[in-house]
N, C-alpha and C positions, 0 to 999 in steps of 0.2 A: 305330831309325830316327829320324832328327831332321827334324822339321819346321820350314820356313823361311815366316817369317812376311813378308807381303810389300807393297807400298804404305803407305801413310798411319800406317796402324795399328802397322805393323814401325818407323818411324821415333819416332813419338810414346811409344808403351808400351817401358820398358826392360828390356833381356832381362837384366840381372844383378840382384845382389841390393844391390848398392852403387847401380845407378840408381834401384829402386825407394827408396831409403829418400831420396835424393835426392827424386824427387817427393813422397813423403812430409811431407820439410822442408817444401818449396815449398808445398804446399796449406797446412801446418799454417801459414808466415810466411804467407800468403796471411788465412787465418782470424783469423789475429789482427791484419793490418790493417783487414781491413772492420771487424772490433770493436772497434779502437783509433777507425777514424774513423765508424761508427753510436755510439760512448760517449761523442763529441768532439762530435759530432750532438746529442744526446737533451740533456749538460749543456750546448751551447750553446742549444736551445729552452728547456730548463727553468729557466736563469738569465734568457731570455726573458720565459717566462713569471711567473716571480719577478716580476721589475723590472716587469711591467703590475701584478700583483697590489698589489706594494706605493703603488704610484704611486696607484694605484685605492682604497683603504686611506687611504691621506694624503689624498686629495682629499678623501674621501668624512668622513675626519675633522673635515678645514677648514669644509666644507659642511654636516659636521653640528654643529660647534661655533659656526659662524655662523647657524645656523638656532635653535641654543638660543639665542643672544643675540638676536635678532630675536626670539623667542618671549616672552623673559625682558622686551624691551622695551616688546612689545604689551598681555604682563601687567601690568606697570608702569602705561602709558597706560590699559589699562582699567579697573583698580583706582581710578586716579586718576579717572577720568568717572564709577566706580561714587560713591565717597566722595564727589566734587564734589556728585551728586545727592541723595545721603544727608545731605547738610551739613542740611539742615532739617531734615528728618526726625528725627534723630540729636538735635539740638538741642531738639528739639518733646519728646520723649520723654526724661520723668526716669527715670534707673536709682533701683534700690532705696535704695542708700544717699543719694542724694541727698534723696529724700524722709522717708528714716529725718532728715536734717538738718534739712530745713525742720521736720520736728514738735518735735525739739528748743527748736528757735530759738523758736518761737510760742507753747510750751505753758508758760512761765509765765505769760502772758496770756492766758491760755485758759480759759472755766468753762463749763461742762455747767447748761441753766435747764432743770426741769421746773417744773410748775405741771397747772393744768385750764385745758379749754373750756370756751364756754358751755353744754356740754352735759354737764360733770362729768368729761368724759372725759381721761385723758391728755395734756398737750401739756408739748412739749420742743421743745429747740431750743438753740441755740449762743448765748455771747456773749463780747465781747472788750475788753480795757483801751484806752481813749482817752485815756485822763486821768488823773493820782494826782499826791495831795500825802501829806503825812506823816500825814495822818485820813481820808481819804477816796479811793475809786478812783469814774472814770465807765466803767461798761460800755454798749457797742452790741450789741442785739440785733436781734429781727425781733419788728415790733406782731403778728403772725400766731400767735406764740406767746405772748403775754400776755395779749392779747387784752380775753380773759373780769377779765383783773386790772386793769383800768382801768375798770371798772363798779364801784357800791359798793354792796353788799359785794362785794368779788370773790375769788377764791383765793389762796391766798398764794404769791406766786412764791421757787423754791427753788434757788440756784448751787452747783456744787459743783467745785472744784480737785481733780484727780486722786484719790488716795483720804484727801483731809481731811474733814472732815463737814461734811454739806450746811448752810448757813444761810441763814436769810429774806431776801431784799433788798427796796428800794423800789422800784419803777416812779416815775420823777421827770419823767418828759415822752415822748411818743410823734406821730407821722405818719402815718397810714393809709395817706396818699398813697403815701409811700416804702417802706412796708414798716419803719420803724424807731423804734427805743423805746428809750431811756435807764435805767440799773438804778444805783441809786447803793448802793454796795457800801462799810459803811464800816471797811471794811480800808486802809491807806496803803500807800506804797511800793511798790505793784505795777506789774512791770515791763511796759513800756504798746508798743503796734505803730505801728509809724510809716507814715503815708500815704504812698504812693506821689508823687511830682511829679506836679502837674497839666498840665503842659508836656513833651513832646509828647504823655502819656496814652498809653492802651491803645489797641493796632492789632490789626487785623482780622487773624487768624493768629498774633498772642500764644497762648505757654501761662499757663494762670493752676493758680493750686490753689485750692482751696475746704478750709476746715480745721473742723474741728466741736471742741466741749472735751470731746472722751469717746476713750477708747484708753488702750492699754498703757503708750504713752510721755506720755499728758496730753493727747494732741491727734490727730489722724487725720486727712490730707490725701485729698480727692480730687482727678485730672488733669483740666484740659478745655482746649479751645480759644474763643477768642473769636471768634467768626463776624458779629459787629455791633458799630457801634460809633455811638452817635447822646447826643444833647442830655439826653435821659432817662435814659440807662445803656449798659449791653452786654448782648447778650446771646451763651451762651457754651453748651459742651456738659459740663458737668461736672453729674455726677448731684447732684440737690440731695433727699436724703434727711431726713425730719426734724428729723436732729439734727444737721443740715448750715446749715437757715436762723437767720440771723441773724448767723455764723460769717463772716468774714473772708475776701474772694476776693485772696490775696496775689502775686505775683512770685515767683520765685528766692530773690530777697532779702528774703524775707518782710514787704515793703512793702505796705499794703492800699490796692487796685484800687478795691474794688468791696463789697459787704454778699450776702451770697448771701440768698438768699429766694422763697419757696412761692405768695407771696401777691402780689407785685409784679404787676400788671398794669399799664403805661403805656399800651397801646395796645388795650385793654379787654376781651382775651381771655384764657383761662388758659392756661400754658404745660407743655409737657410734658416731652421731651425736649430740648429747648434751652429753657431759662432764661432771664430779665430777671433782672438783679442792677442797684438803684442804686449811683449810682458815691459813693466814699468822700464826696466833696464834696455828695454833696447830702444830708449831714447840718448839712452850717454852713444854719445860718438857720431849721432843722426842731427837730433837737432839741438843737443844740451852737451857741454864739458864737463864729466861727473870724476870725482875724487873720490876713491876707493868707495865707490858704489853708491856717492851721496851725489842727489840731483845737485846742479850747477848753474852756471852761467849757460848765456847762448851758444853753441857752437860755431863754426863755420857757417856765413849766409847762405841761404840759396841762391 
């Protein structure tokens, strides 16, 4: 018995085996357009999204290459304001080798005085070449350390250059006032420290060094600053140990300032951590005969 298939159904669904493969075709060209055009789809979004990506990538490049140079520049200007500030600072502050320099420079004029006090005890102290002809050198010291050797009998004062042997000198003239005392040393030829210019002198925030005749290399500098500066002297922060007075307060250029010293009181108090040091010059007229500002012969004895 054959059944007849009938409406909608009967015309759509084919009743042979040549129509079925027929739709077959069709659905299968059907399937493979939607997925030629959802593949057409997907690489046209994802070329899309590509081209934001990379866009975004480049920008973010430029933006972060121009953020490094903005950065790079800020660095730059800060560095520069840092260093600008530091200019003194920097300045004020000897590195090592520079003070290994200065001891060099000083320490052939340089000698280590011990002697006693009035009390037997001990006393040292620093002293420096002013003066030498072919027989004779003049040294500056500090009266503070001789002291008790300007009374007679008094002890006998002792110089000594680095590790050559200690010999006797003379005390040849002294100023209580000034803290300063003349040693006539009669060795020639020694090479002698040159005074600073009196014009424009030592300024308030100068570094100075303070140099003693004892150390490894002949001589041993301490740093300080000048915090004063008047008619009497300076005074400055550089430690004045005992075998720092009478020692030479020099520049860079190892030009002498100043006379370092324990005992100076101008203004009639003792000092402690800041220092009174006479200035080089007010040895003319005390213990030395100076020509238009230049150190000299001996003055007047004591």
């Amino acid at each position: 018995m054959v059944i007849r298939q009938s409406g909608a159904r009967a015309r759509i669904i084919p009743r042979t085996a040549l129509g079925m493969a027929a739709v077959v075709l069709a659905a299968a060209l059907g399937a493979a357009f939607s997925g030629a055009v959802l593949y057409a789809y997907y690489s046209f979004q994802l070329n899309k999204t590509n081209s934001r990506v990379n866009t975004l990538i480049n920008t973010y490049q430029k933006e972060f290459q121009s953020a490094q140079g903005d950065l790079a520049n800020e660095t730059n200007q800060d560095k520069a304001v840092i260093n600008n500030a530091l200019g003194p600072l920097k300045a004020s502050a000897a590195s090592a080798n520079s003070l290994e320099n200065l001891d060099k420079l000083v320490a052939p004029s340089m000698f280590f005085v011990s002697t006693k006090d009035m009390s037997q005890q001990p006393s040292v102290g620093s002293a420096f070449a002013i003066a030498s002809d072919s027989s004779q050198t003049l040294l500056l010291t500090s009266y503070t350390t001789i002291a008790a050797a300007t009374k007679k009998p008094g002890p006998p004062v002792m110089i000594q250059q680095g590790s050559n042997p200690a010999m006797v000198v003379t005390v040849y003239d002294w100023d209580p006032t000034t803290d300063l005392a003349l040693i006539l040393l009669p060795r020639g030829n020694v090479p002698t420290l040159k005074p600073a210019a009196a014009s424009p002198g030592p300024q308030i925030g100068d570094s100075i060094f303070e140099v003693a005749g004892i150390g490894a290399l002949g001589a041993q500098t301490a740093q300080g600053t000048v915090v004063d500066v008047s008619s009497v002297g300076i005074e400055h922060t550089a430690p004045v140990g005992p075998q720092f007075q009478g020692g030479p307060i020099v520049n860079m250029q190892g030009e002498v300032v100043a006379v370092a010293s324990r005992g100076y009181a101008p203004l009639n108090f003792a000092a402690d951590s800041v220092w009174f040091a006479p200035l080089i010059t007010a040895a003319c007229n005390r213990v030395l005969t100076c020509s238009n500002g230049t150190l000299g012969g001996p003055g007047a004895s004591g």
